[in-house]
N, C-alpha and C positions, 0 to 999 in steps of 0.2 A: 813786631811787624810794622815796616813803615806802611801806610797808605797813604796815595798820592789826592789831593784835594784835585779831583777832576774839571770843577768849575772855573779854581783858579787856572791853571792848566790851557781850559779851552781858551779865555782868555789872553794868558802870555800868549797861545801860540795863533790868536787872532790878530796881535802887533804887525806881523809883519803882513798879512795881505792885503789886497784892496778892497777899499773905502767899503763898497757895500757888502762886500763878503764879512768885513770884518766887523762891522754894525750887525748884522744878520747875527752870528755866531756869540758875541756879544747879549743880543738878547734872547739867546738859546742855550744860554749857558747852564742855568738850571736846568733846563728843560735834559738836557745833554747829559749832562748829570745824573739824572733821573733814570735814564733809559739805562744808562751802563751800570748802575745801580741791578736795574733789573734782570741787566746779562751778569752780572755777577763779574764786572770786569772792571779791575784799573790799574791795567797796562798803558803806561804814558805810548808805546810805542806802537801799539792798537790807535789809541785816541789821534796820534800825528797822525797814520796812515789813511785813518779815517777823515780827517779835515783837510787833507790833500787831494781823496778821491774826491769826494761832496762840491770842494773848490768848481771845479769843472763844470757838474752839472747842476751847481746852482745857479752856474749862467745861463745855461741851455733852461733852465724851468723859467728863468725870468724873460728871454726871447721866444720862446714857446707860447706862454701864456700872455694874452693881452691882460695890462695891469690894471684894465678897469674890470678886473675880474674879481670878483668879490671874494670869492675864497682861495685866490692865491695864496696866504699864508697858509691854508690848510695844507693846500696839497704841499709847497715846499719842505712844511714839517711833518708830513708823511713820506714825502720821499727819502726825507735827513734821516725819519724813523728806518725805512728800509738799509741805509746806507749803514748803520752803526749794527742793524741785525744782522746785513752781512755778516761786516767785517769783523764785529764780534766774533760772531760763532765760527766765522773761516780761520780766522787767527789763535783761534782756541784750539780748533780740531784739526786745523792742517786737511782738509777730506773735502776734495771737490765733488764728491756727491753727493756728499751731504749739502754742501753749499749750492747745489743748484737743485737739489730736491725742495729747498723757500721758494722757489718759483710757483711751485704749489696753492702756497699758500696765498688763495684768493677768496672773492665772497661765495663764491659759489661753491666753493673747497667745504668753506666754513660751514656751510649751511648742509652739504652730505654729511659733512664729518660730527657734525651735531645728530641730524637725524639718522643714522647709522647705529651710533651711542645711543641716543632714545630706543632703538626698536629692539636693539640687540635683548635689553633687560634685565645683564648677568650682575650678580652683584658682585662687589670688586673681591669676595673672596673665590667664587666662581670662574672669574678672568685670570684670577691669581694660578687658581688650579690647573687651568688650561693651558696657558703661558707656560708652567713648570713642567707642563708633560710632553710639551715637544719645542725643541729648536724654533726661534723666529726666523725666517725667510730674511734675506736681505730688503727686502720690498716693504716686509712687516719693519723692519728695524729701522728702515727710512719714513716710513708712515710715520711710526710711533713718534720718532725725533724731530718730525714738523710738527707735530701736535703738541710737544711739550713745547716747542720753542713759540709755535701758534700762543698758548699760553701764557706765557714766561712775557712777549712782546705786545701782546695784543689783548689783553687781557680785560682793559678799559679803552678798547681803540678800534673805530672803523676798520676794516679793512676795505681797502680802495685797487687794492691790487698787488702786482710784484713786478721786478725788470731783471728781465733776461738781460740784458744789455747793460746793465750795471754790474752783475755777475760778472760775465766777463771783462768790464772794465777791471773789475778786481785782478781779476786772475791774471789779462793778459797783459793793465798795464795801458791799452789801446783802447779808447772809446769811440764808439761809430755816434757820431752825432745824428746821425737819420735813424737809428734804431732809439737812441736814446731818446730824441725826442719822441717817435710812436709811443713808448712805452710811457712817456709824461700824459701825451696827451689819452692814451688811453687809464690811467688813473686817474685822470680829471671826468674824463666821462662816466667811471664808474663812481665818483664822487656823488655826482648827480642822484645816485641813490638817497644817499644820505643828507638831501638838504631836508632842515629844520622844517619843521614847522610843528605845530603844539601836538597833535597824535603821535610825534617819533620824539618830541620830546618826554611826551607823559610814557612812551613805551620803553624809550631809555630809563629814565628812575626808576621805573618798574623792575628793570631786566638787572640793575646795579644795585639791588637792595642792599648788599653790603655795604657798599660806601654812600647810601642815599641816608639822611638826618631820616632822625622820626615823624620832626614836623612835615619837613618836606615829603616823608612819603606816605602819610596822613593826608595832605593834601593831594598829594599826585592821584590816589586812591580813590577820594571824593570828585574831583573832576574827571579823573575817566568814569565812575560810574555816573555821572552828568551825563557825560556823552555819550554814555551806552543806552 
């Protein structure tokens, strides 16, 4: 089985663009990597498709956003995140309703679809039983498939929102730049959730105890009960 070195990849095929698109991509190369890693994808021809749609609307995030914006790179590498979850999973599945059922997937999404899980209670050989005594609903089967991909993409990551208007850029090929940018600027405002400061960060290590050190979450531990 050949596998394609993705990183190199994003690189050769950052040669030909321009200047800041292609320094951008350049230092998102692992990062790029990483993600398709985690879609379980390396299709060179997924990967072009994907650095040709993002092209577009990397300019739109950079005219959108004033650059004395402190977390411009955040939000540009959550939108790159969204662009590669598309195109992933639309590329894979061929199924534009599964591809616009990601739309879904917001904070607010996350936060029913968490507490929904918490109250339900069943335990997974319980859900198992249920699941096998009757047919999923089309609706269940598009739930379930945001929730894995929720997972699968988001697993260590904000969610800041989704764009309807990238969707379709996919599909139809045609980007509405007044829709596209709404939809930047509305990920930027739900960004705003998520700024820093030491309670969301001690709640972060908290909530990632798998990949939080010991030291570090020894500490983490000691300091929130400081502050409690």
């Amino acid at each position: 089985t050949l596998k394609a070195d993705i990183q190199s990849m994003v690189k050769t095929f950052a040669s030909t663009r321009q200047v800041a698109y292609k320094e951008y991509l350049i230092q998102s190369a692992s990062y790029i990597e990483s993600v398709y890693a985690k879609g379980n994808c390396n299709n060179l021809r997924t990967l072009k498709f994907n650095l040709d749609i993002f092209e577009h609307i990397f300019d739109l995030v950079r005219t959108t956003l004033p650059y004395q914006k402190s977390n411009i790179s955040d939000i540009t590498n959550y939108i790159l995140l969204l662009s590669m979850m598309y195109c992933i999973e639309y590329r894979r599945e061929n199924n534009e309703k599964k591809l616009w059922s990601l739309q879904n997937i917001t904070r607010s999404w996350g936060y029913k679809v968490d507490t929904l899980s918490s109250l339900e209670g069943l335990s997974q050989d319980n859900t198992k039983k249920l699941e096998e005594s009757k047919p999923l609903t089309e609706n269940e089967i598009l739930h379930n498939y945001t929730k894995d991909v929720r997972q699968k993409y988001f697993s260590n990551t904000y969610i800041y929102g989704s764009s309807p208007a990238m969707i379709e850029y996919l599909l139809s090929g045609y980007c509405s730049d007044d829709a596209m940018r709404k939809d930047i600027q509305t990920i930027e405002k739900e960004s705003k959730h998520y700024e820093t400061n030491e309670a969301k960060e001690l709640y972060q290590s908290l909530l990632n105890f798998w990949d939080t050190d010991d030291d570090e979450m020894q500490d983490a531990v000691k300091r929130t009960l400081d502050r409690v």
